[in-house]
N, CA, C and O atoms as a DFTB+ gen file, in Angstrom:
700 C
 N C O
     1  1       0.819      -1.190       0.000
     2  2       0.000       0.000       0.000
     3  2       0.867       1.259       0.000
     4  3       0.683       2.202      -0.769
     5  1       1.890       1.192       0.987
     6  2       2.843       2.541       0.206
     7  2       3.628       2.456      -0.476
     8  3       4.406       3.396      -0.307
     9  1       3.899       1.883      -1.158
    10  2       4.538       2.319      -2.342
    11  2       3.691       2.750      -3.275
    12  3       3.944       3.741      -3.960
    13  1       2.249       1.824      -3.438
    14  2       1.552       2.881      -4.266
    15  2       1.265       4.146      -4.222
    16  3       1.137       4.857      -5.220
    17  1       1.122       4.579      -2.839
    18  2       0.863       6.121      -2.279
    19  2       2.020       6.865      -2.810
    20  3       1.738       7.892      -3.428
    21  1       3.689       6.449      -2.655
    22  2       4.442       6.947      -3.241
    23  2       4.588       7.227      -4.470
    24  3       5.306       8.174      -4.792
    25  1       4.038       6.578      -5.263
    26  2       3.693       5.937      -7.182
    27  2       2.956       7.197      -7.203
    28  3       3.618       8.140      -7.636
    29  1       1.457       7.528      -6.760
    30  2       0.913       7.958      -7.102
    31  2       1.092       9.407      -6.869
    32  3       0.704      10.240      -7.688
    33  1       1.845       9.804      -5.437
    34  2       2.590      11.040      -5.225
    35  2       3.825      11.211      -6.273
    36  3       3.880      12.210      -6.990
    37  1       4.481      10.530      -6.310
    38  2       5.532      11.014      -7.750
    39  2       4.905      11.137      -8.808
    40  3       5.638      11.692      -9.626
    41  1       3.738      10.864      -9.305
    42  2       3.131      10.516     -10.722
    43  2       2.052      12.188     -10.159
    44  3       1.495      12.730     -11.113
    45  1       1.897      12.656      -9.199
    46  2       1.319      14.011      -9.158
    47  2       2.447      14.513      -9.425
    48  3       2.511      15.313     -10.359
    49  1       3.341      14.256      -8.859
    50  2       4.446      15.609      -8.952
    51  2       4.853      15.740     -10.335
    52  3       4.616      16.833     -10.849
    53  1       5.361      14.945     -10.974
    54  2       5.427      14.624     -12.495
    55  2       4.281      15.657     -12.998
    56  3       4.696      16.548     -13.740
    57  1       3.089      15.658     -12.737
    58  2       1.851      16.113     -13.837
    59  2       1.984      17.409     -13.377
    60  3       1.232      18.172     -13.983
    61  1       2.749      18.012     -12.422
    62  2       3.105      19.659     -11.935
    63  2       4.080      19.979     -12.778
    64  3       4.128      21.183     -13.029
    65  1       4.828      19.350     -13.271
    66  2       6.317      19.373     -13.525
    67  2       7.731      19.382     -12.825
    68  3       8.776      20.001     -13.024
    69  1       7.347      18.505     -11.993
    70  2       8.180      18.045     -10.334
    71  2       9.082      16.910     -11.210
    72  3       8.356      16.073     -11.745
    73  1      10.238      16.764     -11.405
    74  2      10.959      15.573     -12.265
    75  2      11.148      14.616     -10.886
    76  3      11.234      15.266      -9.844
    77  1      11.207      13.466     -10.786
    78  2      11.164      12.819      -9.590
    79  2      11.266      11.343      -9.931
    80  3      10.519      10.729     -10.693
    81  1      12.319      10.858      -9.243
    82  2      12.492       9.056      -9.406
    83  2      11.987       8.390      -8.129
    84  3      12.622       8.610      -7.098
    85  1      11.054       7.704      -8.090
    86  2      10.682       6.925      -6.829
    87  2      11.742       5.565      -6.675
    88  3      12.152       4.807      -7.554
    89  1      11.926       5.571      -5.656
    90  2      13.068       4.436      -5.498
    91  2      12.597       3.794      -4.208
    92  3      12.523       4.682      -3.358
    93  1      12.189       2.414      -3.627
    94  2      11.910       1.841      -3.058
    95  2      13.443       1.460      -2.040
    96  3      13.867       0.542      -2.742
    97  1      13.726       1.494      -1.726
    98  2      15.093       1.101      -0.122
    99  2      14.686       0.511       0.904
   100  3      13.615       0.724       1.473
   101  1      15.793      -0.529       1.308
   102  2      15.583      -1.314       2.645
   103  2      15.714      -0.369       3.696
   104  3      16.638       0.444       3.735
   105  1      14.610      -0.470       4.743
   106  2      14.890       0.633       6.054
   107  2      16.856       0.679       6.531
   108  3      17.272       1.786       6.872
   109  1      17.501      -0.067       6.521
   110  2      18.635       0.182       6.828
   111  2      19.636       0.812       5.971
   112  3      20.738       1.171       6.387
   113  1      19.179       0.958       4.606
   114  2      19.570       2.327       3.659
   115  2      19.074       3.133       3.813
   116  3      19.777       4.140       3.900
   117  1      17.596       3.324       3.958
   118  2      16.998       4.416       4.220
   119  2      17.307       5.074       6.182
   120  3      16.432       5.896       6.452
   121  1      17.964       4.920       6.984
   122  2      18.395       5.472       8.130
   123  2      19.747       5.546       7.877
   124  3      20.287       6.301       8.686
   125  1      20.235       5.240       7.369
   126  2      21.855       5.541       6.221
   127  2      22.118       6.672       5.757
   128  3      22.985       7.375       6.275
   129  1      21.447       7.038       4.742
   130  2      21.096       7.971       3.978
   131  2      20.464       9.240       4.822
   132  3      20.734      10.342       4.343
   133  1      19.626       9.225       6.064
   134  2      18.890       9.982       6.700
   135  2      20.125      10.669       7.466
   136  3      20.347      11.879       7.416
   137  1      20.807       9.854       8.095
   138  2      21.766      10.062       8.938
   139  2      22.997      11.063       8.639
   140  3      23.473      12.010       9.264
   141  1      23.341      10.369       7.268
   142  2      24.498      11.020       6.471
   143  2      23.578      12.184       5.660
   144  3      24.186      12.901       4.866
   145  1      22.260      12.371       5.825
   146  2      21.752      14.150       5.713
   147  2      21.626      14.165       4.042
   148  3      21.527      15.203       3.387
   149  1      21.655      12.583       3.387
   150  2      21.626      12.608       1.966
   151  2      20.260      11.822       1.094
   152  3      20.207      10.985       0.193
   153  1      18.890      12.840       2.157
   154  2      17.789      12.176       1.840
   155  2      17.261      13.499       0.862
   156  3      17.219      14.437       1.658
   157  1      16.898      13.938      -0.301
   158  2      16.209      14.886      -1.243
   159  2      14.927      15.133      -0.189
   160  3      14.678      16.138       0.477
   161  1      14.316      14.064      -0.259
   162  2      12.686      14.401       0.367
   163  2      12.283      13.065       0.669
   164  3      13.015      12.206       0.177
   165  1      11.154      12.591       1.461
   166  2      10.745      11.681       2.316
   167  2       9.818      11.734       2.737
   168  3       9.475      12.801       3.248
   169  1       8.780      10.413       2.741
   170  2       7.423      10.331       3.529
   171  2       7.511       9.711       4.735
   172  3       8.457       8.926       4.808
   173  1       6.842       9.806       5.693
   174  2       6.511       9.523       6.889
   175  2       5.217       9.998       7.745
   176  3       5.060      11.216       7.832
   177  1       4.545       9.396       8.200
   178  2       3.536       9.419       8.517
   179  2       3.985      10.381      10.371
   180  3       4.728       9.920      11.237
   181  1       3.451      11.328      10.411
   182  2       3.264      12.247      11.843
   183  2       2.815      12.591      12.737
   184  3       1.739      12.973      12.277
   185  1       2.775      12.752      13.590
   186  2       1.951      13.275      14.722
   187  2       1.474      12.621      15.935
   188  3       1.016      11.478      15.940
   189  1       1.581      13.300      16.872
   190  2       1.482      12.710      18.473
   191  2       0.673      13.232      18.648
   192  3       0.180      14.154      17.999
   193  1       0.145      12.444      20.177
   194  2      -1.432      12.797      20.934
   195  2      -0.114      14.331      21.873
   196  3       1.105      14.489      21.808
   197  1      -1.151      15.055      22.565
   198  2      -0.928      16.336      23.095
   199  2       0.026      15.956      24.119
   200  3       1.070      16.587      24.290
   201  1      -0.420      14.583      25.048
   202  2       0.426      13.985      26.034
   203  2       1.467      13.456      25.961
   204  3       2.358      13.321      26.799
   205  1       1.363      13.071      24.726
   206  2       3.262      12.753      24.458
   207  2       4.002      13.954      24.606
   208  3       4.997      14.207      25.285
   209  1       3.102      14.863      23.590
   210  2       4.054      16.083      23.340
   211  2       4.560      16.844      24.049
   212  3       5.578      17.500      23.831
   213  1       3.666      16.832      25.301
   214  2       4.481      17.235      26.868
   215  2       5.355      16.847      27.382
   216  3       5.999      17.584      28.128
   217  1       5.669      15.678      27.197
   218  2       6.885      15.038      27.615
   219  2       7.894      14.895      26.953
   220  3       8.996      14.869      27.502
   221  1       7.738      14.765      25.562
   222  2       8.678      14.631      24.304
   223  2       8.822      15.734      23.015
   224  3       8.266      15.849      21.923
   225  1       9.757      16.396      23.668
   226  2       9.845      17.772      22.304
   227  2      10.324      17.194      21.080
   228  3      10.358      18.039      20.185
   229  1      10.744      15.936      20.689
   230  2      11.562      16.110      19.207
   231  2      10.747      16.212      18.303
   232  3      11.327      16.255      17.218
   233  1       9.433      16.287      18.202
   234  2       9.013      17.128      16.501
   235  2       9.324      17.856      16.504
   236  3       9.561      18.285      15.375
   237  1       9.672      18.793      17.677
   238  2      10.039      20.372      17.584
   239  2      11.369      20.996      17.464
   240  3      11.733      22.143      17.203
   241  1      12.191      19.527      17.823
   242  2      13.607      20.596      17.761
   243  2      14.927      19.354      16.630
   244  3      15.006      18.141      16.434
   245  1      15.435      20.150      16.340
   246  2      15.880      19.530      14.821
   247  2      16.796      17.870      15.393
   248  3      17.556      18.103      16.333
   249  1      16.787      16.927      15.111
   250  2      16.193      16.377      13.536
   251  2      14.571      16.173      13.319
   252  3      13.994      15.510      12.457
   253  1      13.985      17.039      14.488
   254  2      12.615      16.692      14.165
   255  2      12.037      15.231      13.968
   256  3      11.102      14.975      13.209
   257  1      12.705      14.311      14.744
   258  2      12.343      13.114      15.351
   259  2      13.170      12.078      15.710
   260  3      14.391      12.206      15.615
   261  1      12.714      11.176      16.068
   262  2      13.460      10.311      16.861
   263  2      14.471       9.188      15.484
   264  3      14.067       9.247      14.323
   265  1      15.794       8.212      15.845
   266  2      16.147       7.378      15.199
   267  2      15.257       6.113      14.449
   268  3      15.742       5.321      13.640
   269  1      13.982       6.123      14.873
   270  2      13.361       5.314      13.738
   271  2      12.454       5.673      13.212
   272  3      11.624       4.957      12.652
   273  1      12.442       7.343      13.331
   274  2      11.355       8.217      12.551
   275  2      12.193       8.887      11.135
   276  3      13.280       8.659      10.606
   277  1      11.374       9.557      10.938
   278  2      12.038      10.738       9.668
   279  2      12.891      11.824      10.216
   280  3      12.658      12.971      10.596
   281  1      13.625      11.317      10.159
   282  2      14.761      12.971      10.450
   283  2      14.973      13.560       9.496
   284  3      15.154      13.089       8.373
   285  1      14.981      14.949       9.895
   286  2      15.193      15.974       8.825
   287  2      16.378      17.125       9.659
   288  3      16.676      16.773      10.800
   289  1      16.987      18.338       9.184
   290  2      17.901      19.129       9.610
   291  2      19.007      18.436      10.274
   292  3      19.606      18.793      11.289
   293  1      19.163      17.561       9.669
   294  2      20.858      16.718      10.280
   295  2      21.745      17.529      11.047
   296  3      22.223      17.404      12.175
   297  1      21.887      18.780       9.748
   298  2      23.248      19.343      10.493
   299  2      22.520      20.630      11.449
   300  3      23.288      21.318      12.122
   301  1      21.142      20.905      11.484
   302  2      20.935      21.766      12.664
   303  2      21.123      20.943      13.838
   304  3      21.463      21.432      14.915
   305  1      20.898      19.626      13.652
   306  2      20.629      19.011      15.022
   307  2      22.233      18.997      15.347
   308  3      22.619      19.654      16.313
   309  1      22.962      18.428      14.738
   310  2      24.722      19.009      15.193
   311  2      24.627      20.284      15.589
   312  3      24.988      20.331      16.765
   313  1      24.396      21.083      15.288
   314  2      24.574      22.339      15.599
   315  2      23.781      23.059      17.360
   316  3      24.125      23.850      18.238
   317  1      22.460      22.056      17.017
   318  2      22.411      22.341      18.051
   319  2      22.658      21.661      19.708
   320  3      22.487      22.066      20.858
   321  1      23.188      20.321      19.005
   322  2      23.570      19.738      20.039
   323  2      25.411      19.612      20.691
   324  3      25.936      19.057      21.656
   325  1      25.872      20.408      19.615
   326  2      26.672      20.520      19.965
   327  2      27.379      22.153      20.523
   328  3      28.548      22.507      20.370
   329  1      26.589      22.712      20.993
   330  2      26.165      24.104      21.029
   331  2      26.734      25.279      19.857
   332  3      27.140      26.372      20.252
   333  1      26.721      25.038      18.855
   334  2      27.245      25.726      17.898
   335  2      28.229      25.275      17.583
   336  3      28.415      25.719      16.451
   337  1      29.379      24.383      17.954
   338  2      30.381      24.279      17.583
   339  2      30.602      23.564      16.310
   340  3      31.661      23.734      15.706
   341  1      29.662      22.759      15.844
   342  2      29.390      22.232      14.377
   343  2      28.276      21.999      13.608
   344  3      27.232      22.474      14.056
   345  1      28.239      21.636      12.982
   346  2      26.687      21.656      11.805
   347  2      26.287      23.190      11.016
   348  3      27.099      24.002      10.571
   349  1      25.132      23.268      11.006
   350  2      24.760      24.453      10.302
   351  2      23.796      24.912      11.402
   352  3      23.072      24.170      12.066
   353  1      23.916      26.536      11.516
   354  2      22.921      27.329      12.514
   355  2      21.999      27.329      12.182
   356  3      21.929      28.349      11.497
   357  1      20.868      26.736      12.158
   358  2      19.342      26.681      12.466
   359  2      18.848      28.082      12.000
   360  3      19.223      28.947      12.792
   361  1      18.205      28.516      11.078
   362  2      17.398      29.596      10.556
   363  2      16.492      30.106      11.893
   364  3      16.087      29.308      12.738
   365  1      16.280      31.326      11.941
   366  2      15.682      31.712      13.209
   367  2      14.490      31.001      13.455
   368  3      14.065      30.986      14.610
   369  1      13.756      30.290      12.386
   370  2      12.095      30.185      13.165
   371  2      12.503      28.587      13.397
   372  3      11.548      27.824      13.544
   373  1      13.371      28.219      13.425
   374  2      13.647      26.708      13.702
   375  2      14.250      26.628      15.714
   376  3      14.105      25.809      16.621
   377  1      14.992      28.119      15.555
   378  2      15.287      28.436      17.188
   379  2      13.949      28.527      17.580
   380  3      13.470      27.840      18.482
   381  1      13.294      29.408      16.887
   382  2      11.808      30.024      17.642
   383  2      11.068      28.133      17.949
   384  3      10.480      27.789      18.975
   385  1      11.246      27.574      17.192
   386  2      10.458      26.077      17.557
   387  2      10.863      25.590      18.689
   388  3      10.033      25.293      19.548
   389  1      12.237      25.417      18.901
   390  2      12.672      25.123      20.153
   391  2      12.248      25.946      21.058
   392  3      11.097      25.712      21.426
   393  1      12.991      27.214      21.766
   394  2      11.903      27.938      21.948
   395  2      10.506      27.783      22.854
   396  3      10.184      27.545      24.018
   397  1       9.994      28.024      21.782
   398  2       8.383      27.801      22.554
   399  2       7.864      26.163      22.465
   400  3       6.657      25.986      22.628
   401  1       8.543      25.217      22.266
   402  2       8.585      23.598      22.841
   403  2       8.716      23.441      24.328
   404  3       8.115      22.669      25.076
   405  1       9.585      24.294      24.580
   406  2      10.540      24.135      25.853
   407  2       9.923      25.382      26.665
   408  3      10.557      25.575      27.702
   409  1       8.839      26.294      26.470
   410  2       8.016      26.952      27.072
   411  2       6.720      26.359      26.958
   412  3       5.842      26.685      27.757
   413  1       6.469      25.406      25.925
   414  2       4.661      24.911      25.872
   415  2       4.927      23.838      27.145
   416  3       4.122      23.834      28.076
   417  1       6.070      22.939      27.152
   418  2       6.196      21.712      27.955
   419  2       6.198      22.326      29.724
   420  3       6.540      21.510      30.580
   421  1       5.968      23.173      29.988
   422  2       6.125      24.369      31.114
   423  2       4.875      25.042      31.437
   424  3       4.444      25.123      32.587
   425  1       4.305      25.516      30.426
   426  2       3.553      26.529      30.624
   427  2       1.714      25.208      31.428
   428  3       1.509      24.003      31.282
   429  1       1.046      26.078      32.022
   430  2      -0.146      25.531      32.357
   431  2      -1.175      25.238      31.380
   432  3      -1.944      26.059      30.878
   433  1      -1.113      23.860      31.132
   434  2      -2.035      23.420      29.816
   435  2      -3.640      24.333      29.698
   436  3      -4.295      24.569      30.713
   437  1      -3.909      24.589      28.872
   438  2      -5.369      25.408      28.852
   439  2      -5.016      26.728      28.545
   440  3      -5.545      27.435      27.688
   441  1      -3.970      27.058      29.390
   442  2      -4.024      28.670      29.569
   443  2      -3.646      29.566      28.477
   444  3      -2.791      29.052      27.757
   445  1      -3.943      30.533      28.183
   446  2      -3.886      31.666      26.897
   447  2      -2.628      31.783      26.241
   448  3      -2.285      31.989      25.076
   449  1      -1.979      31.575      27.433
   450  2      -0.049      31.227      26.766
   451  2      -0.012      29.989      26.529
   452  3       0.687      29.660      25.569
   453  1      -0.474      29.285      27.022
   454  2      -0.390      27.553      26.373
   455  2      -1.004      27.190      24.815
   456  3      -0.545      26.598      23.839
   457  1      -2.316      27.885      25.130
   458  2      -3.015      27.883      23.860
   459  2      -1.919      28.846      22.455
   460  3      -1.597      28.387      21.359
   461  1      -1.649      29.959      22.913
   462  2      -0.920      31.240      21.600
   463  2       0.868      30.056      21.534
   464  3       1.667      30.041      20.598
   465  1       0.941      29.418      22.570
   466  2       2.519      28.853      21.799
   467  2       2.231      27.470      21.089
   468  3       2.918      26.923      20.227
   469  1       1.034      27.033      21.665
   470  2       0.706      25.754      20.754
   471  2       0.521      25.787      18.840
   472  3       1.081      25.157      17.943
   473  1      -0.832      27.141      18.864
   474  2      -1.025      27.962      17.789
   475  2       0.448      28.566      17.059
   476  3       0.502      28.654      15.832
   477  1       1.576      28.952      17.890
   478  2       2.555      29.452      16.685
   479  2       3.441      28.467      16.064
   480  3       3.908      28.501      14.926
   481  1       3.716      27.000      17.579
   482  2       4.503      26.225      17.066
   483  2       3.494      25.582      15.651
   484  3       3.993      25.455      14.533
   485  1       2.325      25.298      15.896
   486  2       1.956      24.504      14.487
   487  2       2.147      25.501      13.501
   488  3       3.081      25.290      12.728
   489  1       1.254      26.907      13.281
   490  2       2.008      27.486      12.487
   491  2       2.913      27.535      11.979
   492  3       2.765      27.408      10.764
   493  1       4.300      27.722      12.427
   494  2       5.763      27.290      12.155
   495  2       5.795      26.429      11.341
   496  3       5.819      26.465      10.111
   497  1       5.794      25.394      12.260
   498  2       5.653      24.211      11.461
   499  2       5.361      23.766       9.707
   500  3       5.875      22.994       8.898
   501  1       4.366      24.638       9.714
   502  2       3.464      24.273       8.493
   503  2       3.950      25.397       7.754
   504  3       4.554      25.131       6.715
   505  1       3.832      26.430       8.027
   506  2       4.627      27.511       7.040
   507  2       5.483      27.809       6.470
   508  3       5.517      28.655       5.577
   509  1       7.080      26.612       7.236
   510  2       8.336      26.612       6.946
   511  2       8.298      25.009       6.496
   512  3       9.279      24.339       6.819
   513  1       7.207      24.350       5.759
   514  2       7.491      23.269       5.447
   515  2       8.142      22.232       6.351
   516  3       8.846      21.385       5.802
   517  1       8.015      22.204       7.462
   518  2       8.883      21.051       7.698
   519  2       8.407      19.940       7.956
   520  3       9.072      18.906       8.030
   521  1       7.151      20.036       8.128
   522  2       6.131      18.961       7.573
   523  2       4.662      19.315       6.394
   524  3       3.716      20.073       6.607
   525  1       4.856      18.708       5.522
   526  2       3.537      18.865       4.881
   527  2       2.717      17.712       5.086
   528  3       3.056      16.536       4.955
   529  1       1.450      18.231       5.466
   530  2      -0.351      17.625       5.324
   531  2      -0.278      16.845       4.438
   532  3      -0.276      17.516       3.406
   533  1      -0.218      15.884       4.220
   534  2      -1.003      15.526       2.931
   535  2      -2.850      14.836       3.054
   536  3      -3.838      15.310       2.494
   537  1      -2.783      13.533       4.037
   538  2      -4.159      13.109       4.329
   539  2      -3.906      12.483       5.301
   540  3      -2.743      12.102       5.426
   541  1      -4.754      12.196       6.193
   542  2      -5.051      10.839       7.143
   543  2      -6.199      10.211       7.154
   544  3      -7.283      10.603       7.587
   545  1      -5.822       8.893       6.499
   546  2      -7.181       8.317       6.008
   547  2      -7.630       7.851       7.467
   548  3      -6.933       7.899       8.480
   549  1      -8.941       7.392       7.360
   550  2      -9.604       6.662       8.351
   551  2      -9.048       5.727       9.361
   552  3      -8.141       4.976       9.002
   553  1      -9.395       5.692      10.326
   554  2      -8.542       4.015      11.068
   555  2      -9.833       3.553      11.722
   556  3      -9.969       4.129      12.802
   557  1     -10.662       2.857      11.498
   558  2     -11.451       2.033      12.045
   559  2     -11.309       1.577      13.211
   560  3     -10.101       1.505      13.437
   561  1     -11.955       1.201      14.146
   562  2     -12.141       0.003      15.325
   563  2     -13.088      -0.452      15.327
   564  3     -14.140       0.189      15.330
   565  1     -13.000      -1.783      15.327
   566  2     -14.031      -2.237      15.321
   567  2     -14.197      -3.649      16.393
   568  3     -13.446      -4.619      16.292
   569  1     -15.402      -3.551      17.495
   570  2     -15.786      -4.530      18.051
   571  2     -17.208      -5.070      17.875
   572  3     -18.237      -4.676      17.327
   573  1     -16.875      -6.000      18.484
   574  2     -18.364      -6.716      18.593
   575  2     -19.150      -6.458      20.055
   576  3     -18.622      -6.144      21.122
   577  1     -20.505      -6.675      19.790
   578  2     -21.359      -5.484      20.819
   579  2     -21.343      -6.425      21.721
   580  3     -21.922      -6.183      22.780
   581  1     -20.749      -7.596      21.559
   582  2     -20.616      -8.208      23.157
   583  2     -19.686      -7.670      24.087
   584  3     -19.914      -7.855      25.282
   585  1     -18.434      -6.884      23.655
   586  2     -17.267      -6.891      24.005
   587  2     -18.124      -5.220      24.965
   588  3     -18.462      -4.189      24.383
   589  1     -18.259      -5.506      26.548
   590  2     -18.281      -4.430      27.269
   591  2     -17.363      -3.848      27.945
   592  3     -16.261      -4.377      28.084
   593  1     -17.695      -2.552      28.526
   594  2     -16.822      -1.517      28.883
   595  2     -15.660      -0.924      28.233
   596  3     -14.584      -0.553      28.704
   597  1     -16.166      -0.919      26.925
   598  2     -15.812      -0.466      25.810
   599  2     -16.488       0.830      25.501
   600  3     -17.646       1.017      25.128
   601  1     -15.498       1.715      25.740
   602  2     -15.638       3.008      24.846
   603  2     -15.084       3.121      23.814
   604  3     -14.254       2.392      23.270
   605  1     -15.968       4.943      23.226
   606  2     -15.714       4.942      21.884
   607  2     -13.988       5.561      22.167
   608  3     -13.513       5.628      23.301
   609  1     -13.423       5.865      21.237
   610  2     -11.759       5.862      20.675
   611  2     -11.703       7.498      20.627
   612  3     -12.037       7.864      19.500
   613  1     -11.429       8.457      21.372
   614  2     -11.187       9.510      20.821
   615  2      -9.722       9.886      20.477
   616  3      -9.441      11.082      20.394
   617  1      -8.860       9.031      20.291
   618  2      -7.530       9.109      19.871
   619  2      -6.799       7.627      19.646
   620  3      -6.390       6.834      20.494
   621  1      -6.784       7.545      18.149
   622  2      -5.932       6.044      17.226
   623  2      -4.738       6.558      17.218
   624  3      -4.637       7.532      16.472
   625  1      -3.056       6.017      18.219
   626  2      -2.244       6.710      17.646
   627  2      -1.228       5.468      18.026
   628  3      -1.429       4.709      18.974
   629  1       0.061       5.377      16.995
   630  2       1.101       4.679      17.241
   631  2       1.558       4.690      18.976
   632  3       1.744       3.803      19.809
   633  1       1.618       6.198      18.988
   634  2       2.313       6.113      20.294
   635  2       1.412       5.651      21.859
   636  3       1.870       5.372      22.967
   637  1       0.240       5.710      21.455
   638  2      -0.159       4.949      22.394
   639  2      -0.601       2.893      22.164
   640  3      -1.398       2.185      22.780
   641  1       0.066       2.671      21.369
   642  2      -0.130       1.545      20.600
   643  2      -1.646       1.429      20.498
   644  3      -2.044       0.367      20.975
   645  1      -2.640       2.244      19.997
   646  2      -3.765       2.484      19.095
   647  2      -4.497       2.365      21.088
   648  3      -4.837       3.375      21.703
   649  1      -4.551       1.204      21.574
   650  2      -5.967       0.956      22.234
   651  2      -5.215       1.473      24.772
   652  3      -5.753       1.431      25.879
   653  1      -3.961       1.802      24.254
   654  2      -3.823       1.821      25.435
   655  2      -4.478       3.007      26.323
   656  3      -4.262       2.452      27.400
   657  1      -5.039       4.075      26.650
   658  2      -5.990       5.104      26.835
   659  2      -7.077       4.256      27.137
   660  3      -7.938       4.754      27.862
   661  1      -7.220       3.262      26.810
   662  2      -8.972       2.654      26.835
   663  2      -8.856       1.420      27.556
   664  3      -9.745       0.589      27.370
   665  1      -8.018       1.178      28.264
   666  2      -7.750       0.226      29.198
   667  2      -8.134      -1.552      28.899
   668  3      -8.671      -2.331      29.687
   669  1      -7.763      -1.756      27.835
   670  2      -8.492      -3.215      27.360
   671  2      -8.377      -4.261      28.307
   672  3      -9.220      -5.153      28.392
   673  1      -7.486      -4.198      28.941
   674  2      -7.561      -5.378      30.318
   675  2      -9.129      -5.191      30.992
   676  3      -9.658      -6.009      31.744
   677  1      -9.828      -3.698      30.452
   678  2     -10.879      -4.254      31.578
   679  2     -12.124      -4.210      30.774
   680  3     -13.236      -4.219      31.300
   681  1     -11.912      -4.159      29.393
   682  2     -12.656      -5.504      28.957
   683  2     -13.418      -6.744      28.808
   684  3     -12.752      -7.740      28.524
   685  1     -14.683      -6.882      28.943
   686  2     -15.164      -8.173      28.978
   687  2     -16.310      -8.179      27.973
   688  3     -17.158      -7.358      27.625
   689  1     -15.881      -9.891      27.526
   690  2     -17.462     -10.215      27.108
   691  2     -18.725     -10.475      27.749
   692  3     -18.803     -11.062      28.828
   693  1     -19.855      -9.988      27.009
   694  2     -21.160     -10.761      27.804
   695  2     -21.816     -11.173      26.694
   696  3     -22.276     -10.577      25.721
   697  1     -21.755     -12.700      27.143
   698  2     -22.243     -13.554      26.255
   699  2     -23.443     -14.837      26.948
   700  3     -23.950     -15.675      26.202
């Protein structure tokens, strides 16, 4: 299924006039290549529930994710982890991400400053490309109406391995 998504994203870009070779790679070329900062462009699927994000800044501060995610800004993340002494200096709104990461993870959830740094980091985000939207299709759950104390799902996410929020140990059938 993704590679067709990729097929069909290179075969848009093509009909823009985007010249583009899709090339399929084993994950251990592809974190190769990520590493050594010699990736053109890359898909990966994004985004955390709010509660991770309190605890875990790396969408926000360069490589903009973890070793078995998509990294991107190689050499900001040298740069900034090595306090300037190597890589490339981070363009100002990439400081500004850090920044207000490291003031949202602080500030009192709800509150007017929590809300205006949440609002600029996505902004950022999206304005300086460093992630683009494309879709998120559907994710289903589905049980059977025997299966009680089952609520509905208000958050499908990797990082909570889809069902942990909803406590399935307490779970039962009535049959």
């Amino acid at each position: 299924m993704q590679a067709k998504l990729v097929e069909v994203t290179g075969q848009n870009w093509r009909d823009v006039g985007i010249n583009n070779t899709v090339k399929e790679v084993t994950t251990d070329e592809y974190r190769s290549a990520q590493s050594s900062n010699q990736l053109d462009v890359g898909m990966w699927r994004s985004g955390q529930p709010l509660a991770i994000v309190l605890g875990n800044n790396e969408l926000f501060v360069p490589p903009y994710e973890g070793y078995f995610g998509h990294r991107t800004g190689m050499l900001w993340a040298e740069y900034v982890d090595s306090n300037g002494s190597k890589g490339v200096k981070p363009p100002a709104y990439a400081i500004q991400l850090i920044e207000d990461i490291n003031e949202f993870q602080s500030t009192k959830i709800g509150s007017p400053r929590f809300e205006k740094l949440g609002e600029r980091m996505v902004k950022n985000t999206v304005t300086n490309l460093l992630k683009i939207g494309v879709v998120q299709g559907p994710a289903p759950v589905y049980h059977r109406n025997a299966l009680k104390n089952f609520v509905e799902f208000k958050t499908h996410s990797y990082e909570y391995y889809r069902t942990y929020p909803y406590r399935g140990t307490q779970w039962y059938f009535d049959e």
